[in-house]
C-alpha positions in Angstrom: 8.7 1.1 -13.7 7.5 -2.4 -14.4 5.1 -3.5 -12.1 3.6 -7.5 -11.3 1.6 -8.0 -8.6 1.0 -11.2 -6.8 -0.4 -12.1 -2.9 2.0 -14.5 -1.0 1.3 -16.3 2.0 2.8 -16.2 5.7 6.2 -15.6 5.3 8.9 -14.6 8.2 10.4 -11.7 5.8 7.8 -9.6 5.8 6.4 -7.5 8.9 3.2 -8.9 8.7 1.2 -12.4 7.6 -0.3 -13.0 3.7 0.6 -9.5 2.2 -0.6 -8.8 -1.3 3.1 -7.7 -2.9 3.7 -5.8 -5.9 7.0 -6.2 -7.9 8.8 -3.4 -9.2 11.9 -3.0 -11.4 13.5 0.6 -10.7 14.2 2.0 -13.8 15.9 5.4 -14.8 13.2 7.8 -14.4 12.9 6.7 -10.5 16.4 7.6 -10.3 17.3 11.4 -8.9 20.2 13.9 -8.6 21.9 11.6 -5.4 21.7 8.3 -7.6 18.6 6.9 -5.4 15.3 6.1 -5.9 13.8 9.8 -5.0 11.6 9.9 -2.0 8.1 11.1 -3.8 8.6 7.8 -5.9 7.9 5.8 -3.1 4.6 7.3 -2.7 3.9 6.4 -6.5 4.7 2.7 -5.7 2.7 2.5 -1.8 -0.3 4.3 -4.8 0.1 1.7 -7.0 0.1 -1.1 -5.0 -3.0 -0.1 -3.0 -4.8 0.4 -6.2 -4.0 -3.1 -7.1 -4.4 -4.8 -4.0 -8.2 -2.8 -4.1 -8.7 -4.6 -7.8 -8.1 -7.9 -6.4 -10.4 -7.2 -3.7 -13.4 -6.5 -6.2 -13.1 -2.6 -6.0 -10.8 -1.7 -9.7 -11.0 2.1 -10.4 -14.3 1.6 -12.4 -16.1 0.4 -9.6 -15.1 3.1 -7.6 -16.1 5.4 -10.5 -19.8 3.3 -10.4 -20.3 4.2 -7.0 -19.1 7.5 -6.7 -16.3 6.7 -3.5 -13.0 6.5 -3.1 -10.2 6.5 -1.1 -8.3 9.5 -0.6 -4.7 9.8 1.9 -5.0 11.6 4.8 -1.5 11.2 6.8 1.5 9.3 5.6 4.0 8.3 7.5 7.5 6.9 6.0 11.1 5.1 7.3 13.4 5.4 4.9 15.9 3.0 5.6 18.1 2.0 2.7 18.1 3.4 -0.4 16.8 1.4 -3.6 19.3 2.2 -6.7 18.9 1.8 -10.8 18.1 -1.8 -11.5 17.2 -3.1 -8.2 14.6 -5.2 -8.4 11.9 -4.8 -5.1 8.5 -6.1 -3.5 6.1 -3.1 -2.2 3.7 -5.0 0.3 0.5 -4.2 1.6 -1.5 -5.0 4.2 -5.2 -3.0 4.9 -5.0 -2.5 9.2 -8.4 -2.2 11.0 -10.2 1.4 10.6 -13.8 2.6 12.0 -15.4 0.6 9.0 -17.5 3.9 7.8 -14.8 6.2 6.8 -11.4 5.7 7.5 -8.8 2.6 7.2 -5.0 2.4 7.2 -2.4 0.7 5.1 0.8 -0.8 6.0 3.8 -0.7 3.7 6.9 -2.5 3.4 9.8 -2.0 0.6 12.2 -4.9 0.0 15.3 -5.4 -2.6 14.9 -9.2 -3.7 18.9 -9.1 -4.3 19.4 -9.0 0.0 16.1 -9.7 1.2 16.9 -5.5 2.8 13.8 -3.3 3.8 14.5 -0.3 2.1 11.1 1.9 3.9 8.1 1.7 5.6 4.8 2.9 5.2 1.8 3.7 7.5 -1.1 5.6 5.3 -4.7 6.4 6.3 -6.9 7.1 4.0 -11.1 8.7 4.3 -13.6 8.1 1.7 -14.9 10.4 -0.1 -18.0 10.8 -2.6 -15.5 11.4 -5.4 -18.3 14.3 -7.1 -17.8 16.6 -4.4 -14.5 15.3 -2.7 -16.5 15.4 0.6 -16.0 12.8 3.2 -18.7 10.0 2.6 -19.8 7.0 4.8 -18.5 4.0 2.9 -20.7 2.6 0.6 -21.2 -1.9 1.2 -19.2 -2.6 -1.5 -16.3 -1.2 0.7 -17.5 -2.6 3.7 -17.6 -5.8 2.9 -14.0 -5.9 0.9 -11.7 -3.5 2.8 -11.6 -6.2 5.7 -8.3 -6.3 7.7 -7.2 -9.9 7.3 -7.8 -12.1 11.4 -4.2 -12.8 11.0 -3.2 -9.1 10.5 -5.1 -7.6 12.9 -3.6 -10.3 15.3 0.1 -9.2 14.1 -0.4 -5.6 13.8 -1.2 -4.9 17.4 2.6 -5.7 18.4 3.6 -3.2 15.6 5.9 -0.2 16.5 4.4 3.0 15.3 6.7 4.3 12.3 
């Protein structure tokens, strides 16, 4: 799996405005028994993406490691529409959706194939900080605070969101 990330502004193909997209090539090893992209893969790319879309914000893996916190999933909730097959190339986006701002915030996901502009699945994930020494829940420390901010336009958009 090859993966590039890149943030791209409003665009009508995506669910929501300015998501922070992450391009993947699906190579062999993503590949299962039916010929598809295997389900648990798509976890490994919504995983990815949120740890770089958190590295762009200011919070890489070391950081987190600094301050003792991070984020870990509580509920995930996929669509699988389409499948995504060998040598497809796709976009995972993400988009942080407003939480309590001391614990808990949500992700959105969205899986595109570049080749037909198709949504293959999508993602809603909340995740709960935890002080990563004891793996108990944690307030969020200001570092997270003041970066895992729902973009205005998001927030505006995600409120006419169906739930998955």
């Amino acid at each position: 799996m090859e993966i590039c990330i890149f943030n791209q502004q409003l665009s009508p193909e995506w669910d929501l405005p300015e998501p922070f997209l992450a391009a993947i090539a699906v190579a062999a090893a993503d590949i299962d028994a039916y010929e598809h992209v295997n389900n648990a893969v798509y976890m490994t790319w919504f995983d990815r993406a949120a740890w770089e879309h958190s590295a762009a914000l200011g919070l890489p893996i070391e950081k987190c490691l600094q301050l003792d916190r991070g984020m870990a999933v509580l509920r995930s909730v996929i669509a699988y529409l389409r499948p995504a097959l060998l040598g497809d190339a796709i976009r995972v986006a993400t988009w942080l959706l407003p939480g309590d701002g001391k614990l808990r915030v949500g992700r959105r996901f969205q899986v595109r194939r570049e080749s037909d502009g198709a949504t293959l699945a999508r993602a809603d994930v909340q995740y709960a900080c935890i002080e990563l020494s004891s793996g108990r829940p944690s307030r969020w420390p200001p570092e997270f605070r003041e970066r895992y901010v729902p973009l205005d336009a998001v927030v505006s958009a995600a409120a006419s969101l169906a739930p998955l």
